[in-house]
PDB file of N, CA, C and O in Angstrom:
ATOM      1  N   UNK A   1       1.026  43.324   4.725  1.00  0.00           N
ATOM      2  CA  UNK A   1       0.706  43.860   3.408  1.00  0.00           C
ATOM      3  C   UNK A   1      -0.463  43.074   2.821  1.00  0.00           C
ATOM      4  O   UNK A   1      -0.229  41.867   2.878  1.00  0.00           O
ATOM      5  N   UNK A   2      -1.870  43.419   2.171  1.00  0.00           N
ATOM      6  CA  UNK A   2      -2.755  43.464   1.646  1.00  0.00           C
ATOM      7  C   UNK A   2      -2.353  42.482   0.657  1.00  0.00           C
ATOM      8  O   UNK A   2      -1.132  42.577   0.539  1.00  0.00           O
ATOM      9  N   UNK A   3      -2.846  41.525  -0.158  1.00  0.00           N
ATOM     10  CA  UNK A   3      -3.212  40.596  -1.409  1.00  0.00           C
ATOM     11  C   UNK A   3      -4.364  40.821  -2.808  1.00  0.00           C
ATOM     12  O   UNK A   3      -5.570  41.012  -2.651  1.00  0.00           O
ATOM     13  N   UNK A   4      -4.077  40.791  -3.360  1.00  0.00           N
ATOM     14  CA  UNK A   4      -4.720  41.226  -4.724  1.00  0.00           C
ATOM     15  C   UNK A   4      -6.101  40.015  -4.091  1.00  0.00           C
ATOM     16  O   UNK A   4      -7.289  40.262  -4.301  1.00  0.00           O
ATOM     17  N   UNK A   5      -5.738  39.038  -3.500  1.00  0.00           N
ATOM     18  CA  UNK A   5      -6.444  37.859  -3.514  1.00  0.00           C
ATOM     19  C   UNK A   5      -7.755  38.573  -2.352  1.00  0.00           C
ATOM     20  O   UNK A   5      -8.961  38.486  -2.581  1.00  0.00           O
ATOM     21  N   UNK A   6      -7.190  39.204  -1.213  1.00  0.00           N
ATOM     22  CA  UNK A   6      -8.134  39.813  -0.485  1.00  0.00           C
ATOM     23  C   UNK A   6      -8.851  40.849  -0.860  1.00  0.00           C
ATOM     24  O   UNK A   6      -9.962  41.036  -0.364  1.00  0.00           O
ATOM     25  N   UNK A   7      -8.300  41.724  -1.842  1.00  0.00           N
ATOM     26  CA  UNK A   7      -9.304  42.580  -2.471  1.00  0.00           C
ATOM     27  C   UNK A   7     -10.508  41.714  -3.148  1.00  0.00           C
ATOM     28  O   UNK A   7     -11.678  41.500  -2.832  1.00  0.00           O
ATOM     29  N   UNK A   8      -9.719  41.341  -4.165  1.00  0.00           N
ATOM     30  CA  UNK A   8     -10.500  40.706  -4.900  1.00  0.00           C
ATOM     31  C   UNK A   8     -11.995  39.964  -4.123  1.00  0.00           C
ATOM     32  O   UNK A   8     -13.217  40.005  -4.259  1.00  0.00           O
ATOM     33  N   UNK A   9     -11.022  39.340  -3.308  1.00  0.00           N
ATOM     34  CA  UNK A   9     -12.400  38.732  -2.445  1.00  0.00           C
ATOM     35  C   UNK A   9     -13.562  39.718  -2.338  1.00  0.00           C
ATOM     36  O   UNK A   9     -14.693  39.544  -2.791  1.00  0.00           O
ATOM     37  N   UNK A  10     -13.056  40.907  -1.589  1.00  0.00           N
ATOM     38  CA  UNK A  10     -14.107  41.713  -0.970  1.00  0.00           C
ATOM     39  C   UNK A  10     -15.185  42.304  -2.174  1.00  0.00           C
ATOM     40  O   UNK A  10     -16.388  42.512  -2.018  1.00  0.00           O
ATOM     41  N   UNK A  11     -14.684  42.431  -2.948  1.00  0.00           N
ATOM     42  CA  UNK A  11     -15.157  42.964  -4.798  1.00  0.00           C
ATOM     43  C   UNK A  11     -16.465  41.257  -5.076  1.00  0.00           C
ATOM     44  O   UNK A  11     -17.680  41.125  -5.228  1.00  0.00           O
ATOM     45  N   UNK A  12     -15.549  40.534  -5.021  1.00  0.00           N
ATOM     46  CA  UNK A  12     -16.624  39.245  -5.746  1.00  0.00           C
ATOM     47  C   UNK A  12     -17.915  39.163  -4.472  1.00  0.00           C
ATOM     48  O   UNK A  12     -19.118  39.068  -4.716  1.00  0.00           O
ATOM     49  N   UNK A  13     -17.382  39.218  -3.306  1.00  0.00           N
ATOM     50  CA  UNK A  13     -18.487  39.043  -1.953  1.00  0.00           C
ATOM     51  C   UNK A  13     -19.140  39.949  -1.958  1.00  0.00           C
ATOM     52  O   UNK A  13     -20.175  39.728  -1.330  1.00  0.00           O
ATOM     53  N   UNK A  14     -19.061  41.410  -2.560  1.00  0.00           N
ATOM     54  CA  UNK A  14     -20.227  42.707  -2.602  1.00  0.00           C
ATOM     55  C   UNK A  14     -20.767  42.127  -3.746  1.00  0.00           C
ATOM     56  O   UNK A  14     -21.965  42.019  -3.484  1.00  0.00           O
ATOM     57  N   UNK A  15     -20.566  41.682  -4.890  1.00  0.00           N
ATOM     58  CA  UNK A  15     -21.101  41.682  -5.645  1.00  0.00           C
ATOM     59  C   UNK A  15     -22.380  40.611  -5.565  1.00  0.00           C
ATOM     60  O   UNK A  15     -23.430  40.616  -6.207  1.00  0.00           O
ATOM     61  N   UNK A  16     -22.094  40.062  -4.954  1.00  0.00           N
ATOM     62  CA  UNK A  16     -22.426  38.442  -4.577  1.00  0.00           C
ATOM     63  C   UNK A  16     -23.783  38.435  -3.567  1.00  0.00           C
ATOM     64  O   UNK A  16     -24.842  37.820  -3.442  1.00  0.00           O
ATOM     65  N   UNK A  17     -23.080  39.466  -2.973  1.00  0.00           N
ATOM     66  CA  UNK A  17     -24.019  39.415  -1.283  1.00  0.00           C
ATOM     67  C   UNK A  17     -24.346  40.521  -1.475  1.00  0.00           C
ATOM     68  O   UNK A  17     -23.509  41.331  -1.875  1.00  0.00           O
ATOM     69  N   UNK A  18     -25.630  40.882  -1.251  1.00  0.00           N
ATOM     70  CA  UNK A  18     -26.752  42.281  -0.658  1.00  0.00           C
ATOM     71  C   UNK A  18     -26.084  42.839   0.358  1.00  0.00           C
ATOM     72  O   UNK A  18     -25.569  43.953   0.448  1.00  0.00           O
ATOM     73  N   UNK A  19     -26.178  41.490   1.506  1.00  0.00           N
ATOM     74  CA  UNK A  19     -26.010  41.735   2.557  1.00  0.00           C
ATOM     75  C   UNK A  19     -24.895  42.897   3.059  1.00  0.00           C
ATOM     76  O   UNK A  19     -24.882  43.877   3.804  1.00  0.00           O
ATOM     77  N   UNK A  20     -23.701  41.955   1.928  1.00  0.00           N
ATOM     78  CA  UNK A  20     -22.355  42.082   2.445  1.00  0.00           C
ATOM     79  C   UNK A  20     -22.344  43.412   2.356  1.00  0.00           C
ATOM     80  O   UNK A  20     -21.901  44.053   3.310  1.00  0.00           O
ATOM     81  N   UNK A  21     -22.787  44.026   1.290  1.00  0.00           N
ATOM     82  CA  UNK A  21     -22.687  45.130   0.057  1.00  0.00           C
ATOM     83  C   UNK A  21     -22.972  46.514   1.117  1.00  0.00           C
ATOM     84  O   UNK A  21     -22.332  47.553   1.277  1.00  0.00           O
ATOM     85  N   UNK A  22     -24.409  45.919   1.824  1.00  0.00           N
ATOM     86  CA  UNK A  22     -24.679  46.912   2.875  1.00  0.00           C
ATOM     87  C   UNK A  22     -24.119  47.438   3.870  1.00  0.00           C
ATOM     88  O   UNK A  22     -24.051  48.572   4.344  1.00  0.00           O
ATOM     89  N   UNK A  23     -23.610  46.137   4.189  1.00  0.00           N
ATOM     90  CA  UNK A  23     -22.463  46.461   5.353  1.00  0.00           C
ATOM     91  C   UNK A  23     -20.991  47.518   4.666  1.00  0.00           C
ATOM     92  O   UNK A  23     -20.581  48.407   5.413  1.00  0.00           O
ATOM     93  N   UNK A  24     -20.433  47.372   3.543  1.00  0.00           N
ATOM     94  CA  UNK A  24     -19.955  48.229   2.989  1.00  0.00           C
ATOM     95  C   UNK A  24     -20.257  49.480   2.923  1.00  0.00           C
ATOM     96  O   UNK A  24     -19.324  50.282   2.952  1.00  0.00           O
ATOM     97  N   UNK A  25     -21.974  50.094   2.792  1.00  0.00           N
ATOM     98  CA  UNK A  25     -22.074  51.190   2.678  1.00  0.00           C
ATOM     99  C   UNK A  25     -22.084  51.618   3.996  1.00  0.00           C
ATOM    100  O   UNK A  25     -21.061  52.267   4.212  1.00  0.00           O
ATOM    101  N   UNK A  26     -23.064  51.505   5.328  1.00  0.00           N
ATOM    102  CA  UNK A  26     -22.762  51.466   5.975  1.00  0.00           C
ATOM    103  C   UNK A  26     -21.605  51.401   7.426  1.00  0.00           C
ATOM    104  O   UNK A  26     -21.585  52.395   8.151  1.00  0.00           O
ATOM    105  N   UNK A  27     -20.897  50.476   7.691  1.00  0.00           N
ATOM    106  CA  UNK A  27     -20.184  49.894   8.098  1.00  0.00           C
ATOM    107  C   UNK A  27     -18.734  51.117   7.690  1.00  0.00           C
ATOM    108  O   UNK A  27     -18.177  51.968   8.384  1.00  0.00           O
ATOM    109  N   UNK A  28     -18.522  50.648   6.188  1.00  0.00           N
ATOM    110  CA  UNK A  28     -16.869  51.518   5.571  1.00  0.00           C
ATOM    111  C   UNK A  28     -16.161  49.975   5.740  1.00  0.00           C
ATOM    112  O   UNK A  28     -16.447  48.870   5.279  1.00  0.00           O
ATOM    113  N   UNK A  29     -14.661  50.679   6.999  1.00  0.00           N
ATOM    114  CA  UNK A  29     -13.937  50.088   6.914  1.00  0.00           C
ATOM    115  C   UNK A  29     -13.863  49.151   8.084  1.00  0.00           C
ATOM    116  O   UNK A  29     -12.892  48.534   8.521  1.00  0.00           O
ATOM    117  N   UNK A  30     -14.743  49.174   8.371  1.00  0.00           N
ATOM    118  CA  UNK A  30     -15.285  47.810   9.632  1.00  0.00           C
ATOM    119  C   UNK A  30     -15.635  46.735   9.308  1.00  0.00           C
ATOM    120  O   UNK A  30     -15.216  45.679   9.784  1.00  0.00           O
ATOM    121  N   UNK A  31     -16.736  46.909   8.154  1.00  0.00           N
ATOM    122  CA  UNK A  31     -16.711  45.561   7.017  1.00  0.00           C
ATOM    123  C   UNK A  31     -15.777  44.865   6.617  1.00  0.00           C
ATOM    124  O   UNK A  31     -15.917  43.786   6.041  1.00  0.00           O
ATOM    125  N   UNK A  32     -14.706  45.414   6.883  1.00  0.00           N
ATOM    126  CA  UNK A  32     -13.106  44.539   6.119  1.00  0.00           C
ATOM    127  C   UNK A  32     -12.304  44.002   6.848  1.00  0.00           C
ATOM    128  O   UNK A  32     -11.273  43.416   6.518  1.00  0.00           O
ATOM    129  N   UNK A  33     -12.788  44.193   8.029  1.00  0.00           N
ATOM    130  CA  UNK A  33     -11.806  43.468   9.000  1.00  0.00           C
ATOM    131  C   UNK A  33     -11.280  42.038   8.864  1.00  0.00           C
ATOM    132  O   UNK A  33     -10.168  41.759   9.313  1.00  0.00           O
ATOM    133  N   UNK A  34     -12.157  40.991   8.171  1.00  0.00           N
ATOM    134  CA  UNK A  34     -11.684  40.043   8.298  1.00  0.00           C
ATOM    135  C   UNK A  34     -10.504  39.851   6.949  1.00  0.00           C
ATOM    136  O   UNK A  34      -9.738  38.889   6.891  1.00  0.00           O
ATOM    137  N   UNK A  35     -10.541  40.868   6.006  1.00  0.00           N
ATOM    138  CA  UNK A  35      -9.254  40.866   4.851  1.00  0.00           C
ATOM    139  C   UNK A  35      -7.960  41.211   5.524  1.00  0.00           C
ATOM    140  O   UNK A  35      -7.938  41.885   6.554  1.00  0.00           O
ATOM    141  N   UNK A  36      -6.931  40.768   4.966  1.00  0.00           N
ATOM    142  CA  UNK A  36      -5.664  41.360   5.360  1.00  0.00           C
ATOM    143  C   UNK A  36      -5.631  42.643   3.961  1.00  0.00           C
ATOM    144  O   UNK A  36      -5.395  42.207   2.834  1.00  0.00           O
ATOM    145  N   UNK A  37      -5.797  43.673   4.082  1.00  0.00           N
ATOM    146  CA  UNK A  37      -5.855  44.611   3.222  1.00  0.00           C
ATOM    147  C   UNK A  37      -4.630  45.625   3.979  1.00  0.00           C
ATOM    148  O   UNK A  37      -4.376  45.762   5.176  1.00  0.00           O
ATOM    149  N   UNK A  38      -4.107  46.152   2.975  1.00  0.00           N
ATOM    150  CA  UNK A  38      -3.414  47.608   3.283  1.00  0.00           C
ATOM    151  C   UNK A  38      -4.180  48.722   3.367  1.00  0.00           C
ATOM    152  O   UNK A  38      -5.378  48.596   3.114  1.00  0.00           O
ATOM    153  N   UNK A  39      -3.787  49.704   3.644  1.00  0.00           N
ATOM    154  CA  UNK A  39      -4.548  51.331   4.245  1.00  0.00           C
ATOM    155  C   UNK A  39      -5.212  51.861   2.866  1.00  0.00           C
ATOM    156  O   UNK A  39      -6.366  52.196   2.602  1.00  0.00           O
ATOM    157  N   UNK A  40      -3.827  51.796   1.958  1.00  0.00           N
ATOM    158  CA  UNK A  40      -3.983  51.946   0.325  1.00  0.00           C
ATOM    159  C   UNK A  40      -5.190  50.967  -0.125  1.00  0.00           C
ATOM    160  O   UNK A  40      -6.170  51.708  -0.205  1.00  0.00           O
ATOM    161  N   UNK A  41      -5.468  50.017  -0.364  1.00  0.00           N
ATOM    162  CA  UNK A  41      -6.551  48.935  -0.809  1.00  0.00           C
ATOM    163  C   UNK A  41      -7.549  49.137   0.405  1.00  0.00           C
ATOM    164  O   UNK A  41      -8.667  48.740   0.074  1.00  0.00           O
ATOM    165  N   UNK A  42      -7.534  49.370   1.025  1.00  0.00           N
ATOM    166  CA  UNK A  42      -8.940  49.916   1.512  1.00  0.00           C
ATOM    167  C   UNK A  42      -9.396  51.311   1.280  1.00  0.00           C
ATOM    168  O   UNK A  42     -10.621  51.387   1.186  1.00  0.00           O
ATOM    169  N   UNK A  43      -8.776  52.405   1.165  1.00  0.00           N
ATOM    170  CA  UNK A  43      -9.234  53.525   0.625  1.00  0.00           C
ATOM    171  C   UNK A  43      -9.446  53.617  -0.320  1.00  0.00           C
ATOM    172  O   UNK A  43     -10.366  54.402  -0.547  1.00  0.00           O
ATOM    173  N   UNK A  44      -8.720  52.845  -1.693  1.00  0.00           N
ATOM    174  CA  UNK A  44      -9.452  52.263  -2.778  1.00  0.00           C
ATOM    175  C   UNK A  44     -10.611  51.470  -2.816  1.00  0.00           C
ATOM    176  O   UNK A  44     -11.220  51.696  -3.862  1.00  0.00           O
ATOM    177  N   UNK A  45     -11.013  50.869  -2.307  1.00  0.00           N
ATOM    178  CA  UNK A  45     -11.935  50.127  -2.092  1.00  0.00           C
ATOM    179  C   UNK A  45     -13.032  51.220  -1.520  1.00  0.00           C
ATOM    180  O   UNK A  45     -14.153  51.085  -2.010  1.00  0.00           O
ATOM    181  N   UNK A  46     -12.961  51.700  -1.086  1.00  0.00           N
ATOM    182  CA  UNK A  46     -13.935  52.581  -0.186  1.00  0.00           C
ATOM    183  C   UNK A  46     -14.542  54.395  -0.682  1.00  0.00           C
ATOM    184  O   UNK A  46     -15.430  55.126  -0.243  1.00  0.00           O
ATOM    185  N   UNK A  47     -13.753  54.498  -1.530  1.00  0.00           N
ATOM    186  CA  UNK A  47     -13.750  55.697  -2.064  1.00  0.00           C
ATOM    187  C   UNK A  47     -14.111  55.007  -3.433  1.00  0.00           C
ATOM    188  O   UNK A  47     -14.553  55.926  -4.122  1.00  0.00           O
ATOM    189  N   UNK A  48     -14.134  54.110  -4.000  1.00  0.00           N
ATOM    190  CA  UNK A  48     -14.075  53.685  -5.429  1.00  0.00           C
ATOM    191  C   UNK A  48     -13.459  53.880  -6.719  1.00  0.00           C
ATOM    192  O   UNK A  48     -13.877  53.878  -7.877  1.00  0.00           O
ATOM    193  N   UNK A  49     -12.174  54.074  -6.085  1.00  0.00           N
ATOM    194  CA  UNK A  49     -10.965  54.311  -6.878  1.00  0.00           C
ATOM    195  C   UNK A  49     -10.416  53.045  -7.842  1.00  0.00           C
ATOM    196  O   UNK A  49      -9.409  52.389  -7.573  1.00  0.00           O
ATOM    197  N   UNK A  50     -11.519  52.768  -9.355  1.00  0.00           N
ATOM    198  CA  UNK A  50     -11.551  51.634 -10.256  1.00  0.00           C
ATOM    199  C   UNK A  50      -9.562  51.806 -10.926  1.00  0.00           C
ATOM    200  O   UNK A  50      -8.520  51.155 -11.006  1.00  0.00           O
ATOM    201  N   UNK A  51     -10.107  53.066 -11.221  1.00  0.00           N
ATOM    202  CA  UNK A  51      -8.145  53.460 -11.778  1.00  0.00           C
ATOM    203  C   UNK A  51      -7.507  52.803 -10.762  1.00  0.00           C
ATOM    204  O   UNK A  51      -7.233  51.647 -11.082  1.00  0.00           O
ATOM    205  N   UNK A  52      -7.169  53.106  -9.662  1.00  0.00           N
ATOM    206  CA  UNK A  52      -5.589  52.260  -8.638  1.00  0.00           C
ATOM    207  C   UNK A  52      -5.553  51.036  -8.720  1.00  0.00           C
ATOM    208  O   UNK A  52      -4.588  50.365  -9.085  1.00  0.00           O
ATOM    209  N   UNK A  53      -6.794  50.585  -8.325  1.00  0.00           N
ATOM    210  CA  UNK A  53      -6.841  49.086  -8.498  1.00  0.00           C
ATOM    211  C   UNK A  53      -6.700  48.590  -9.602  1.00  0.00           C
ATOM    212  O   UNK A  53      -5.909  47.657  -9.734  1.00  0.00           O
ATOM    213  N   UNK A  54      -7.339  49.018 -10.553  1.00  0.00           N
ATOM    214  CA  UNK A  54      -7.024  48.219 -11.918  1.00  0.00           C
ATOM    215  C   UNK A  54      -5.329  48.624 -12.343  1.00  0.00           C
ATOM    216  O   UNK A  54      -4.716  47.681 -12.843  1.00  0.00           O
ATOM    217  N   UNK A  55      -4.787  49.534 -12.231  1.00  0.00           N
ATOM    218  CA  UNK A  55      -3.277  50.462 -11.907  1.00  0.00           C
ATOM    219  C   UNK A  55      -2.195  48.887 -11.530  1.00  0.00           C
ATOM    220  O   UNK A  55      -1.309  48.428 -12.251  1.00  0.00           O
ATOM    221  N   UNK A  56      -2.683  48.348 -10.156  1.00  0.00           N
ATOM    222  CA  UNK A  56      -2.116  47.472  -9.349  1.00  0.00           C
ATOM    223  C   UNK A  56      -2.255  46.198  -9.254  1.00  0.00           C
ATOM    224  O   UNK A  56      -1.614  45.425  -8.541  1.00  0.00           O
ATOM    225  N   UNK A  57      -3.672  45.824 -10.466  1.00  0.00           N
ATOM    226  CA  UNK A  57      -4.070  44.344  -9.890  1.00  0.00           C
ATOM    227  C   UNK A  57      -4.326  43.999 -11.435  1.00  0.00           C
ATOM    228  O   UNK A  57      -4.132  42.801 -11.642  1.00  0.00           O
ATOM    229  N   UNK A  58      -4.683  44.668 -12.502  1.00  0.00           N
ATOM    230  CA  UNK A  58      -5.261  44.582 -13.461  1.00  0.00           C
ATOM    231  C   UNK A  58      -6.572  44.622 -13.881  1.00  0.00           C
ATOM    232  O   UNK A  58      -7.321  44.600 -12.904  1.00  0.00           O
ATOM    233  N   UNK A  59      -7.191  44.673 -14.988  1.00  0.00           N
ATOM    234  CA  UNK A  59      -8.750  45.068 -15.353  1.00  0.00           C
ATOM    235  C   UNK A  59      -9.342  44.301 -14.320  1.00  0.00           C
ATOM    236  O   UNK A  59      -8.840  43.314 -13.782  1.00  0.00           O
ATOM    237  N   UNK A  60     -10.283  44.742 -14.113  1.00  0.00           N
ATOM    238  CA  UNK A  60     -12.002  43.852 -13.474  1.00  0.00           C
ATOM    239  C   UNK A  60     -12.963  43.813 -13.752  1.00  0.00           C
ATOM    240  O   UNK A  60     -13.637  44.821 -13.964  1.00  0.00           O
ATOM    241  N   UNK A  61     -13.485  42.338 -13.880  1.00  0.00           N
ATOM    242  CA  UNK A  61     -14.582  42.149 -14.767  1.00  0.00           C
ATOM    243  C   UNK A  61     -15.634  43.682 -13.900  1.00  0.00           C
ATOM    244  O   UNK A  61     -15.361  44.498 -13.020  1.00  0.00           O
ATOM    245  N   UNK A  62     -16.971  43.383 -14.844  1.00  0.00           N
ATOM    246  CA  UNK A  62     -18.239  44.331 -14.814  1.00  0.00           C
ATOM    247  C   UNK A  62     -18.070  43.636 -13.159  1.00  0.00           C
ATOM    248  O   UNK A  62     -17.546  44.231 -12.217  1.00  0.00           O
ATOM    249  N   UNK A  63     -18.525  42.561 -13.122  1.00  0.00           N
ATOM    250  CA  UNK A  63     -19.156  41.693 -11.886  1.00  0.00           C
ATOM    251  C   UNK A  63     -18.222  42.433 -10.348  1.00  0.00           C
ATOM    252  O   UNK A  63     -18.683  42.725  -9.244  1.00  0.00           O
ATOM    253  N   UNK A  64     -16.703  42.555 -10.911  1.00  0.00           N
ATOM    254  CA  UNK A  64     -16.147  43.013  -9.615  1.00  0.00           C
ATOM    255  C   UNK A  64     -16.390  44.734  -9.337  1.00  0.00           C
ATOM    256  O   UNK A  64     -16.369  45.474  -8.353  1.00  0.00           O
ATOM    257  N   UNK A  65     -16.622  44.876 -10.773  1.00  0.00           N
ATOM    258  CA  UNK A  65     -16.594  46.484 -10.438  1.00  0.00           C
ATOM    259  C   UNK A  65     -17.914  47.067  -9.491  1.00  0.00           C
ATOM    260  O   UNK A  65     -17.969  48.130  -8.872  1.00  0.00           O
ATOM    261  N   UNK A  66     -18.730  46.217  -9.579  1.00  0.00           N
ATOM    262  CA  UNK A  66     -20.266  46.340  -8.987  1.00  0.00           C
ATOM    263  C   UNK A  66     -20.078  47.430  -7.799  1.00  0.00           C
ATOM    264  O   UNK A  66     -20.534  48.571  -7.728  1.00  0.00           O
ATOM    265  N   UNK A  67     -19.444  46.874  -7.095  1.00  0.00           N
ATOM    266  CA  UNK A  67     -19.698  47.954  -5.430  1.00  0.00           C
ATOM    267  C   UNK A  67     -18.715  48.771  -5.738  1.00  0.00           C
ATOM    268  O   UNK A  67     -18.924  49.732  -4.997  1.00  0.00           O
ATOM    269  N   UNK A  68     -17.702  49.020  -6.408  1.00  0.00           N
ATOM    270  CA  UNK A  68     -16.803  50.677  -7.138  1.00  0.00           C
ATOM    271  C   UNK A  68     -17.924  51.206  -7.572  1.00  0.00           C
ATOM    272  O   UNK A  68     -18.397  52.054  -6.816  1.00  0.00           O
ATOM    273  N   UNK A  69     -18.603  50.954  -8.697  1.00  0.00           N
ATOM    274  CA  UNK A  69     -19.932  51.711  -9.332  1.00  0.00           C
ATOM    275  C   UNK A  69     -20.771  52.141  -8.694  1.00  0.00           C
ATOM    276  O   UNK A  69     -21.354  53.125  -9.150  1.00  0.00           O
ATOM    277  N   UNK A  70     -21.122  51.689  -7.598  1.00  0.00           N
ATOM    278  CA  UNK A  70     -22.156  51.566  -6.278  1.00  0.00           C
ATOM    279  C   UNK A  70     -21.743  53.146  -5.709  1.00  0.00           C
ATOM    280  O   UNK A  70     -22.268  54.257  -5.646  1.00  0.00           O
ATOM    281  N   UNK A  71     -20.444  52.481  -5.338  1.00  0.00           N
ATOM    282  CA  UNK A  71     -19.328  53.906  -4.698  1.00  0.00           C
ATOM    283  C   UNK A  71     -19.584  55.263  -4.993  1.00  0.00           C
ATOM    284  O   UNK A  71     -20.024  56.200  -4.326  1.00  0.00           O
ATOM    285  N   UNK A  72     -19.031  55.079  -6.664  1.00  0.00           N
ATOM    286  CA  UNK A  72     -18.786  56.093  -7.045  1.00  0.00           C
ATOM    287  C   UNK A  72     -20.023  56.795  -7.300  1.00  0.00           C
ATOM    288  O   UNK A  72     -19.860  58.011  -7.400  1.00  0.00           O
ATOM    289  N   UNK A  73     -21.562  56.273  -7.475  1.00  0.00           N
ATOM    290  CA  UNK A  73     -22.775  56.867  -7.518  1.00  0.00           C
ATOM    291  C   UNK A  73     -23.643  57.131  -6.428  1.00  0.00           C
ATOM    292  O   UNK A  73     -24.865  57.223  -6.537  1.00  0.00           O
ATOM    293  N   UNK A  74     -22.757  57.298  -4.980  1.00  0.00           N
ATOM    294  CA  UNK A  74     -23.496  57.867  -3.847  1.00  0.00           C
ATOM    295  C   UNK A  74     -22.480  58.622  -3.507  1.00  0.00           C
ATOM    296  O   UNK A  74     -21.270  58.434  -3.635  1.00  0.00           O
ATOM    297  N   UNK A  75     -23.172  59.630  -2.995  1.00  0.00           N
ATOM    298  CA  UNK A  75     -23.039  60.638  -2.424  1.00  0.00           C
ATOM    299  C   UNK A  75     -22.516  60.521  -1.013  1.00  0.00           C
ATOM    300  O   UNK A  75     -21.689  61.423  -0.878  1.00  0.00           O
ATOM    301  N   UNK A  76     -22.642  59.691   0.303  1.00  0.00           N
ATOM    302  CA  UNK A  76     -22.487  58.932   1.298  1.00  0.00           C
ATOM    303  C   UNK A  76     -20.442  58.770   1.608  1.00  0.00           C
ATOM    304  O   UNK A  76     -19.730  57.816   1.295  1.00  0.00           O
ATOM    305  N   UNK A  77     -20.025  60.090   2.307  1.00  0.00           N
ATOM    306  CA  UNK A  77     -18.867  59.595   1.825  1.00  0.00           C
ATOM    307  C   UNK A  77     -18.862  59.801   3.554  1.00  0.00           C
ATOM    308  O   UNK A  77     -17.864  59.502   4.209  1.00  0.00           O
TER     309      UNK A  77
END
């Protein structure tokens, strides 16, 4: 089972990293391999579903929401 702590991670490291961020758009759910994430927290994560997560983990700053916003403003699904 997935950790608020591993999401979180992946949220502060897009925000953080270009790099990382790319590999997110790109990549999906290959980028995440090194999180212990659930099926649920990665399709959140990946689809940019700000409601579930915030639903399950609580608000997130602007800074984490960065690559949800990213998400939710491409087209690239």
């Amino acid at each position: 089972m997935g950790e608020a702590g591993d999401l979180l991670a992946v949220l502060g490291r897009a925000a953080e990293d270009g790099g990382y961020l790319a590999q997110l758009f790109e990549k999906g759910s290959r980028a995440l391999g090194e999180y212990d994430l659930t099926l649920e927290e990665e399709a959140a994560l990946l689809s940019g579903d700000i409601r579930w997560i915030e639903e399950r983990f609580g608000p997130l700053s602007e800074t984490l929401k960065r690559w949800l916003i990213c998400r939710l403003q491409t087209e690239r699904w």
